[in-house]
C-alpha positions as CSV (number, residue, x, y, z in Angstrom):
1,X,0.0,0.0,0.0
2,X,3.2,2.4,1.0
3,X,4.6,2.1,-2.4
4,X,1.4,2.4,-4.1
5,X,0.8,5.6,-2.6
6,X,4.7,6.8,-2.9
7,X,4.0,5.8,-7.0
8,X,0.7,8.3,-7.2
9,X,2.9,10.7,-5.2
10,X,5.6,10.8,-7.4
11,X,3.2,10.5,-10.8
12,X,1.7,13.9,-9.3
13,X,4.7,15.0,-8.5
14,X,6.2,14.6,-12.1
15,X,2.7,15.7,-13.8
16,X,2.6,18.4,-11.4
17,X,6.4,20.1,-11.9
18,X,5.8,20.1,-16.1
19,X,3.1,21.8,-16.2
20,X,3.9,24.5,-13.5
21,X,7.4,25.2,-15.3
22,X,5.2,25.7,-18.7
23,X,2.0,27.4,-17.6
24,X,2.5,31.0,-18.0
25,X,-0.2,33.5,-15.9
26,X,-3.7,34.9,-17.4
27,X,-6.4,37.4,-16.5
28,X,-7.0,40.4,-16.7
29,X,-3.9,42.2,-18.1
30,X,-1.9,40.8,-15.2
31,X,0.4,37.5,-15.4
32,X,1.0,35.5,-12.7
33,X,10.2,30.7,-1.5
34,X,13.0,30.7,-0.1
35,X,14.4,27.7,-1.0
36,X,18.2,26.9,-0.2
37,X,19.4,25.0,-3.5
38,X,22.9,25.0,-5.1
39,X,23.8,29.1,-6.0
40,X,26.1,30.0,-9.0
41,X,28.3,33.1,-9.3
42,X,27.5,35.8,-11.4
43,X,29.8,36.3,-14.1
44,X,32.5,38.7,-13.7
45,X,31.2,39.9,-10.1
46,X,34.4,38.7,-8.1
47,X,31.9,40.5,-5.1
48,X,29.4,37.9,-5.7
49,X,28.5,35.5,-3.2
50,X,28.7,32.0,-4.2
51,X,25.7,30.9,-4.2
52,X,22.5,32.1,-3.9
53,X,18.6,30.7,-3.1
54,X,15.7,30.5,-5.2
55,X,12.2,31.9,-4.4
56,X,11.0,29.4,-6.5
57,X,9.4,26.1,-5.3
58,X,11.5,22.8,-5.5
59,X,10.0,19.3,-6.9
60,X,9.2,18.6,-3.7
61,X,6.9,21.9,-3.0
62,X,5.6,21.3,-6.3
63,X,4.2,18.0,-5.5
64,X,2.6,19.2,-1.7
65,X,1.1,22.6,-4.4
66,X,-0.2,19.3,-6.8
67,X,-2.2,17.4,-3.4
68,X,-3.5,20.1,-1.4
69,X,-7.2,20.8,-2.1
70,X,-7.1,24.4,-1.3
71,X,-4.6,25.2,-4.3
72,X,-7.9,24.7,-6.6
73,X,-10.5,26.1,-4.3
74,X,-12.2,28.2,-7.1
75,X,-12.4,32.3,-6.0
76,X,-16.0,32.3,-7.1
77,X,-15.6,36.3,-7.7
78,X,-15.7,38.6,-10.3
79,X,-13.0,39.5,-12.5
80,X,-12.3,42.8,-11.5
81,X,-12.7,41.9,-7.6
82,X,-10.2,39.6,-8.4
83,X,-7.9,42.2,-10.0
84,X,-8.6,44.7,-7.7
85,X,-7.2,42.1,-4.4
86,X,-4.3,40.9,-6.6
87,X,-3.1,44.9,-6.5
88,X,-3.9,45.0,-3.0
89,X,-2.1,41.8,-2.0
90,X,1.2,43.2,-4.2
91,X,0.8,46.5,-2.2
92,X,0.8,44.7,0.7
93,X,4.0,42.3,0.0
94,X,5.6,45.7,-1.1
95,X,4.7,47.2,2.2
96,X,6.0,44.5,4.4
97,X,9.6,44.0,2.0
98,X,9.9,48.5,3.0
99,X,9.5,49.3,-1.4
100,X,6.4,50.7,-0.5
101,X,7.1,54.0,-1.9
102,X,7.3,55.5,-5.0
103,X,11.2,54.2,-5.9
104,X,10.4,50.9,-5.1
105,X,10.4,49.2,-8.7
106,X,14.0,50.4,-8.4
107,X,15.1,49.8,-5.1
108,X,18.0,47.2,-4.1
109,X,18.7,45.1,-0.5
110,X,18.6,48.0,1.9
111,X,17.7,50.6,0.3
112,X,19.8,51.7,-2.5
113,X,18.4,52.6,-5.8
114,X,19.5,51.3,-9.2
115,X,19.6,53.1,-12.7
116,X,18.0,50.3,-16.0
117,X,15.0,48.6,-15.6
118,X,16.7,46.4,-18.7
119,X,17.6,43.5,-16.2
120,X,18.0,42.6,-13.0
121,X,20.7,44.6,-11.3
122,X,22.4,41.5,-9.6
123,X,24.1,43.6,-7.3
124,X,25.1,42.2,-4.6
125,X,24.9,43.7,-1.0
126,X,26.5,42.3,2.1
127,X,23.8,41.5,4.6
128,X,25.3,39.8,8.0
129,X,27.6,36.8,7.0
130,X,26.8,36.7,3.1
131,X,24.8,39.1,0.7
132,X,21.6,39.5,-1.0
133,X,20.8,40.2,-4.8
134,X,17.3,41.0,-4.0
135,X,16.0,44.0,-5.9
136,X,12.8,45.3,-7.3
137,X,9.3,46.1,-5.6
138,X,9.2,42.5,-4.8
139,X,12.4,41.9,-3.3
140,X,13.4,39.2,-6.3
141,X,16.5,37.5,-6.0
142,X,19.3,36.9,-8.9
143,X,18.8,33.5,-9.8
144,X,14.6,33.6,-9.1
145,X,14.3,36.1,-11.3
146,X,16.2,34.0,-13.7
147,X,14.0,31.1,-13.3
148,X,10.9,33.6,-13.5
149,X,12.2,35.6,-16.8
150,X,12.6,32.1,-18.4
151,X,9.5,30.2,-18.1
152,X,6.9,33.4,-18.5
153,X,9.1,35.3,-21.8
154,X,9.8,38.4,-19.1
155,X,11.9,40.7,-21.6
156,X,13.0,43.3,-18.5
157,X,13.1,44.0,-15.4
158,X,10.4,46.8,-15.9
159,X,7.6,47.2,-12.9
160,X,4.6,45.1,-14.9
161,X,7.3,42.8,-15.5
162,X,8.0,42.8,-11.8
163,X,4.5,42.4,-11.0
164,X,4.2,39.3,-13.5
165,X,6.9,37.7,-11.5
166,X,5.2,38.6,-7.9
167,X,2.1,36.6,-9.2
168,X,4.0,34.1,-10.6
169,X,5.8,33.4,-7.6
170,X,1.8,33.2,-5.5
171,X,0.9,30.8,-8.4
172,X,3.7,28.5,-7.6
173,X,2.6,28.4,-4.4
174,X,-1.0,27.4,-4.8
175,X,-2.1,30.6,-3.2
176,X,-3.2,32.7,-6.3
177,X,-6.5,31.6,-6.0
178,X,-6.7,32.4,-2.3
179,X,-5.3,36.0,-3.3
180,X,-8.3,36.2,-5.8
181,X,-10.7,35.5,-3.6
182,X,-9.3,37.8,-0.9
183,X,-8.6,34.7,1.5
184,X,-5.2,36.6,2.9
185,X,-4.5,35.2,5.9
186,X,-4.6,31.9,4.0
187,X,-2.3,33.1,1.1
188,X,0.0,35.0,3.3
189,X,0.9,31.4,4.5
190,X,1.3,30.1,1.7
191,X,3.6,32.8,0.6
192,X,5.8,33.1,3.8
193,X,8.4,31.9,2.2
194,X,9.0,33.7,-0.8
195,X,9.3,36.8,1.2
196,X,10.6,36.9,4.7
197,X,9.2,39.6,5.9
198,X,5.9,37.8,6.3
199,X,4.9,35.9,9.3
200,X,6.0,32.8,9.6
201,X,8.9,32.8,7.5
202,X,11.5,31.9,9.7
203,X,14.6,33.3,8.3
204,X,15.8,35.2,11.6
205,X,15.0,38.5,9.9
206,X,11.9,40.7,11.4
207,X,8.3,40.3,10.4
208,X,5.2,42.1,10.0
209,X,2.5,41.2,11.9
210,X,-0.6,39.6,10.6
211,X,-3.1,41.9,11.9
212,X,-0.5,44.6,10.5
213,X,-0.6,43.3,6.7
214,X,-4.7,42.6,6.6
215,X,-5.0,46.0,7.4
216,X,-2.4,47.9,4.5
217,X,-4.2,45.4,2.1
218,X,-7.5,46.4,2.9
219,X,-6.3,50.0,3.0
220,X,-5.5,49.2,-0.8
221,X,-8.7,48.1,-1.8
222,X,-8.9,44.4,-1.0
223,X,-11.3,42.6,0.0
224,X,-11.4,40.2,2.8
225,X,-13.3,36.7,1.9
């Protein structure tokens, strides 16, 4: 019986990881964690650290996305409710990551500003004992935005192209139907650890409360479920 059910696990698994590398986002103009794998340098950056993680999910996430119900619990709300608490949830993540403000599309690890929205900056700022790449309204790493640019045809690192990747990143998830539907409490879970300034995220660095973040998103717009 074990290995029966490790076989459908796996099957789901595989099924599961094709097509979320090949499914791009859709709706409403708009397309759409931390997870410690192998880094790589970046070229010619002898400041680079040497390695890096990836906001993206892993096989294994994939396959826990795949068998949870919730990731296809439908949001049963019109399209332009839907639109309006994707913005508001994006607000929110911006809020909590401190690019709140009207720089933010351009704004590196602690605060700095860079110049070309043409790619990533992959700048590299020392943050305790190693550095972070992170950059954008969203916070995106290096090598996610890699991953992210790839798989949905990104040509920039322009803000829409920023918020494609955000949504992306809930899809991978499972939590882009909770963010639809304006369940936030259940898709800030999801999400904690893409971005660890939510709660829950666990990477020794501070978060915002819960209470905290419902509020700013429904100062946005959203609506709660």
């Amino acid at each position: 019986m074990i290995r029966w059910v490790l076989a459908l696990v796996g099957v789901l698994g595989v099924a599961a990881f094709a097509a979320r590398r090949t499914t791009t986002m859709a709706g409403a103009g708009m397309t759409g964690g931390l997870v410690f794998a192998p880094w790589s340098e970046v070229p010619g950056d002898a400041s680079a650290p040497p390695d890096e993680p990836d906001q993206q999910t892993n096989f294994f996430e994939d396959v826990i996305v795949a068998i949870n119900p919730t990731t296809y619990t439908p949001a049963a709300v019109p399209a332009d409710v839907a639109q309006t608490n994707r913005r508001a949830f994006l607000d929110m993540i911006a809020w909590a990551e401190g690019t709140a403000g009207d720089d933010g599309y351009r704004m590196l690890f602690g605060g700095r500003l860079f110049d070309s929205f043409a790619d990533h900056p992959r700048v590299y700022v020392p943050f305790r004992n190693t550095s972070s790449s992170a950059a954008g309204r969203y916070q995106i790493l290096a090598r996610t935005w890699d991953g992210v640019r790839g798989k949905l045809g990104l040509p920039d690192f322009s803000p829409p192209n920023q918020d494609a990747a955000a949504l992306e990143l809930i899809r991978e998830r499972g939590a882009l139907n909770d963010v639809d539907a304006g369940r936030v409490a259940d898709a800030i879970a999801k999400v904690r650890k893409v971005w660890a300034s939510l709660p829950g995220a666990g990477y020794n660095q501070p978060e915002r409360g819960l209470v905290a973040l419902m509020g700013v998103y429904q100062q946005a717009g959203g609506n709660i479920a």
